[in-house]
C-alpha positions in Angstrom: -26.8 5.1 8.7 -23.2 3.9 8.5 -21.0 6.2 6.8 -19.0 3.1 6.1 -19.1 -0.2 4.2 -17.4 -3.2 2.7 -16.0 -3.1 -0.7 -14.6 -6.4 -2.7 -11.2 -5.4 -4.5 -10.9 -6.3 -8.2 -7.4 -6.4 -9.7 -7.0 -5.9 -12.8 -6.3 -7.9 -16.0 -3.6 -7.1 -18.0 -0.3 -5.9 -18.3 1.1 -3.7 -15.7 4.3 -2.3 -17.0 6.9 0.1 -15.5 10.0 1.8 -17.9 12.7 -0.9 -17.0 10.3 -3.9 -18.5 8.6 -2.0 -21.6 12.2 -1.2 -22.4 13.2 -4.8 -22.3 9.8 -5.7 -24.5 11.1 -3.2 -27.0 14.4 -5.4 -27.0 12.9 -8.3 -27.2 10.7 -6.8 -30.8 13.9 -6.3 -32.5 15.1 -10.3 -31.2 12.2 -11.9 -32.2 10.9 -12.9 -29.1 11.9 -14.2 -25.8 10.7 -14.6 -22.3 10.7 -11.1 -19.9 9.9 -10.2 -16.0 6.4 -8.2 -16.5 3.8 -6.9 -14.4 6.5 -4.8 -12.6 8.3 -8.3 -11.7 6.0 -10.2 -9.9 5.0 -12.6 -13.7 7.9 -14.1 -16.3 5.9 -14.8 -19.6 7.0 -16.1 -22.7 6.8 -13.2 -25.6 6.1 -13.6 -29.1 6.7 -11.4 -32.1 3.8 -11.0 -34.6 4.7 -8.3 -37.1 4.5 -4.6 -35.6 2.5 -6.8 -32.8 3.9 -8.5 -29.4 1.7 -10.8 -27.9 3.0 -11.6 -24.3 1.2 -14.2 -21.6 -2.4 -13.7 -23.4 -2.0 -9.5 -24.1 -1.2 -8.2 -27.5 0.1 -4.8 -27.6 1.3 -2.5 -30.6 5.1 -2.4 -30.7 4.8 1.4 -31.0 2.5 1.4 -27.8 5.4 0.5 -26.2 7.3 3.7 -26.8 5.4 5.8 -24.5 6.2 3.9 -21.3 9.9 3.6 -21.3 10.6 7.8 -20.2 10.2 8.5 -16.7 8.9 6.7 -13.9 5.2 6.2 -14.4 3.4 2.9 -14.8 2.0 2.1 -17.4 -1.3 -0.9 -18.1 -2.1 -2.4 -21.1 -5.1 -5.0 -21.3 -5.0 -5.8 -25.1 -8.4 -4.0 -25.5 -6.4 -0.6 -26.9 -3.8 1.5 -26.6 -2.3 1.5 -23.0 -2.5 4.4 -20.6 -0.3 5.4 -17.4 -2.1 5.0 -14.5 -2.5 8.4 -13.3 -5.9 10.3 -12.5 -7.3 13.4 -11.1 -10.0 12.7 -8.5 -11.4 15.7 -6.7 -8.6 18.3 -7.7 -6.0 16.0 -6.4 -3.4 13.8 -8.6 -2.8 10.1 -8.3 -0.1 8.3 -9.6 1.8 4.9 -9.6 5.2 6.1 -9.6 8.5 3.1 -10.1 11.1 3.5 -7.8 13.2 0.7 -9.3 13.3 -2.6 -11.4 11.4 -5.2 -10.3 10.6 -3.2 -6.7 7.2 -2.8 -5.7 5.7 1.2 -6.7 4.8 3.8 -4.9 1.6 5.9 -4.8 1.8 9.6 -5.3 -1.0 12.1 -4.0 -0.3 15.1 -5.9 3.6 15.1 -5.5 3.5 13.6 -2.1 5.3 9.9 -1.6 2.7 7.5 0.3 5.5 5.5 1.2 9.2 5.5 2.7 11.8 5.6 -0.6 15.1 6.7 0.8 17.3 3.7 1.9 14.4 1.6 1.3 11.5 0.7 -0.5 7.8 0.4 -0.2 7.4 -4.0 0.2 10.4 -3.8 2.2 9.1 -1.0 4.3 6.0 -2.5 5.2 7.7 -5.7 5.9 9.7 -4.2 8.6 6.4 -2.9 10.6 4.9 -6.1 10.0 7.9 -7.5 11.7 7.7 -5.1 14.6 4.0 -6.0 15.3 5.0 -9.8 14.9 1.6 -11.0 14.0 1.5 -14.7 14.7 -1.0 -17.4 12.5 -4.6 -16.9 13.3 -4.1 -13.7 14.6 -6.5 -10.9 13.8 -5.3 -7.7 12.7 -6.1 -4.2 12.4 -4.5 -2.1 9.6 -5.7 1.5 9.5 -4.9 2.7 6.0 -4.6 0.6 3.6 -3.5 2.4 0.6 -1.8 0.1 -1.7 -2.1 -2.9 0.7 1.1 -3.8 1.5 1.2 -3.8 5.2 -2.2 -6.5 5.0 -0.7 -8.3 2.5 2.4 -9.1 4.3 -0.1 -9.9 8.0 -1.7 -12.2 5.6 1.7 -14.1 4.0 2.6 -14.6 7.8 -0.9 -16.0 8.3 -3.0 -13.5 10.2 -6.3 -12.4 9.6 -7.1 -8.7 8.4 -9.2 -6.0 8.8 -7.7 -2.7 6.7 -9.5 0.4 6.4 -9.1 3.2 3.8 -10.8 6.2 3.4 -10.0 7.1 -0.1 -11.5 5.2 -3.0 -9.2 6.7 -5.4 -6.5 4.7 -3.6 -8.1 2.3 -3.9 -8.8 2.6 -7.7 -5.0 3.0 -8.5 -4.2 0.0 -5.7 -6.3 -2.5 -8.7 -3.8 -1.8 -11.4 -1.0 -2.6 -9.3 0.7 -6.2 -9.5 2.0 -6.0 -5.9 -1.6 -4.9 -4.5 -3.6 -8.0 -5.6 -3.5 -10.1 -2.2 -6.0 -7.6 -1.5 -8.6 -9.7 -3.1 -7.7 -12.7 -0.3 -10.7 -14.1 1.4 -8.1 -13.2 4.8 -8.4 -9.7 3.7 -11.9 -7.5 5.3 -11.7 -4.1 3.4 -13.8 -1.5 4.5 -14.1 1.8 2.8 -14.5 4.5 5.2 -12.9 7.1 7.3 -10.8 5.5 10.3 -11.6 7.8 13.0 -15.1 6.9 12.5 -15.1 3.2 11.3 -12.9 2.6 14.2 -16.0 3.6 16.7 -18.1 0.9 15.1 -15.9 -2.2 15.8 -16.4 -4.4 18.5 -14.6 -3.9 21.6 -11.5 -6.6 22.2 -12.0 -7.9 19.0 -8.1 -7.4 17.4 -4.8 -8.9 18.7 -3.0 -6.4 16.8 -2.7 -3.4 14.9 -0.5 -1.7 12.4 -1.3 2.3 12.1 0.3 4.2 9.2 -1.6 7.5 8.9 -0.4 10.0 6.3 1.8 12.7 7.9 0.4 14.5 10.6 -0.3 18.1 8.6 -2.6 15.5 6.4 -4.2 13.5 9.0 -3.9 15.1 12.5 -7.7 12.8 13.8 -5.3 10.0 13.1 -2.9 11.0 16.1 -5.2 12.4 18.4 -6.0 11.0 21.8 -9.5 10.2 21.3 -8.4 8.5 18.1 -6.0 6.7 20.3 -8.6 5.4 22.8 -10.8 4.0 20.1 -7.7 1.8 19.3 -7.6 0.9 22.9 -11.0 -0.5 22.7 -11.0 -2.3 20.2 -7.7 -4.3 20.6 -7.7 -7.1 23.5 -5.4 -6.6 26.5 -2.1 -7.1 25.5 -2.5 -6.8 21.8 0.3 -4.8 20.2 0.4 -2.2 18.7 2.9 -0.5 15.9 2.0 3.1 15.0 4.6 4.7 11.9 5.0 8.3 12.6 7.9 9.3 10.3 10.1 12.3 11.6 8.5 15.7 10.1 9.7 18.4 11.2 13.5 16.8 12.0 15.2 19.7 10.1 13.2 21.9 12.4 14.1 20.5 15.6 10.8 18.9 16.2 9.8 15.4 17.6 6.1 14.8 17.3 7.1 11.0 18.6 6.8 12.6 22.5 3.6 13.2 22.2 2.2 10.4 20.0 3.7 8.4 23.1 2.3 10.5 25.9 -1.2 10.1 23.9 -0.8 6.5 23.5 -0.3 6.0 27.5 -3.1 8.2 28.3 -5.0 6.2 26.0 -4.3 2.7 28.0 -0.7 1.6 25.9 2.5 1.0 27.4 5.4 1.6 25.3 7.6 -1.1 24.0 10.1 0.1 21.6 10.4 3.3 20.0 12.3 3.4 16.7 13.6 7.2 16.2 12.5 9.0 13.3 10.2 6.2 12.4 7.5 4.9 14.7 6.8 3.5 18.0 5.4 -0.3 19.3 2.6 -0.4 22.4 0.9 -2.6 23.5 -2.9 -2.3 25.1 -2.5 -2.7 28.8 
């Protein structure tokens, strides 16, 4: 039996709101109404004052509902159907949380006080779009993403026309990836989600079946499977020959002197890759040989 399988993704409904827009909702009570970015930027909908009520695109939502959400940087999701709630969770003695990292920018997930994605300098859509670059995936292409968390990496393979097949191991990312705006090209037909762990689901693919492959594990203390050489050589068979390859490593351990890159590229050759590029302190490009 498979310890795998295919799940459908179902955003949700509502109103996805970080501080920066429920504080410009709150505004927009005291005007009278008005027009606002919402959905942590990605909708502009007109807003309407009805009493103590605001009814914006087709949600109504207590002003005073309002005031929980502008402190901090949570996330907060209203549907109309009563009072809203910050989407955050405890699943198996670990925390999850949408977390804002700016107006109008795309969140981040947090795993009990650990950032999924790069923040400093950047941010998380603009971070994924960079390793989709590096990969290049052209139209028609089929790609691999291992680790889907909050989708972005498929998501932006699939605006540049590929195909994709992303794998995630946790359904609790998954949970938090269906309140998220920036998450729902998820549900695209060009999207094949499969719930499962990668080392394993990888095993069951065909061989030569990819012409590309975007691999961005969690840190190596969280994941080590994920950089191992036998990991590596299921990659291998899978992809076709000459299919790239673009595997984010990150750079833990710099302020210790330590550069786990060498041997994430001494694996990768062993494992049938040449090496194309390696970006320092961030990850390095193959391509199946």
């Amino acid at each position: 039996m498979r310890a795998w399988q295919i799940v459908v993704f179902c955003p949700k409904r509502g109103l996805t709101l970080s501080p920066y827009e429920a504080r410009l909702l709150l505004e927009l009570a005291k005007r009278g109404g008005g027009r606002a970015l919402v959905n942590l930027g990605r909708e502009s909908l007109d807003v309407a004052v009805e009493g103590d009520t605001l009814v914006v695109g087709s949600v109504r939502l207590r002003v005073s509902e309002l005031e929980r959400a502008v402190e901090g940087d949570a996330v907060f999701f209203f549907d109309g159907e009563g009072p809203g709630f910050k989407v955050a969770f405890y699943r198996g003695g670990r925390y999850y949380k949408l977390r804002c990292v700016g107006e109008g920018l795309a969140p981040t997930l947090e795993i009990s006080g650990i950032h999924m994605h790069n923040i400093v300098g950047t941010d998380p859509w603009s971070d994924a779009k960079r390793k989709v670059e590096l990969v290049n995936p052209s139209k028609g292409e089929l790609v691999l993403d291992v680790c889907t968390g909050l989708g972005y990496t498929a998501i932006n393979a699939v605006e540049r026309g590929a195909e994709v097949v992303s794998i995630e191991k946790d359904p609790a990312v998954l949970e938090i990836a269906e309140f998220n705006p920036w998450s729902r090209g998820l549900s695209s037909p060009r999207v094949t989600l499969l719930l499962g762990d990668a080392f394993e689901v990888v095993e069951d693919l065909p061989e030569g079946f990819f012409d590309a492959a975007i691999h961005d594990p969690p840190r190596f203390s969280l994941a080590g499977e994920l950089y191992s050489l036998e990991f590596y050589r299921r990659l291998r068979r899978v992809l076709r020959k000459g299919a790239r390859l673009y595997h984010y490593t990150g750079w833990p351990g710099k302020h210790r002197g330590l550069d786990i890159q060498a041997g994430v590229a001494a694996r990768l050759r062993a494992a049938g890759f040449r090496i194309l590029k390696v970006v320092k302190g961030y990850g390095l490009l193959a391509e199946a040989v």
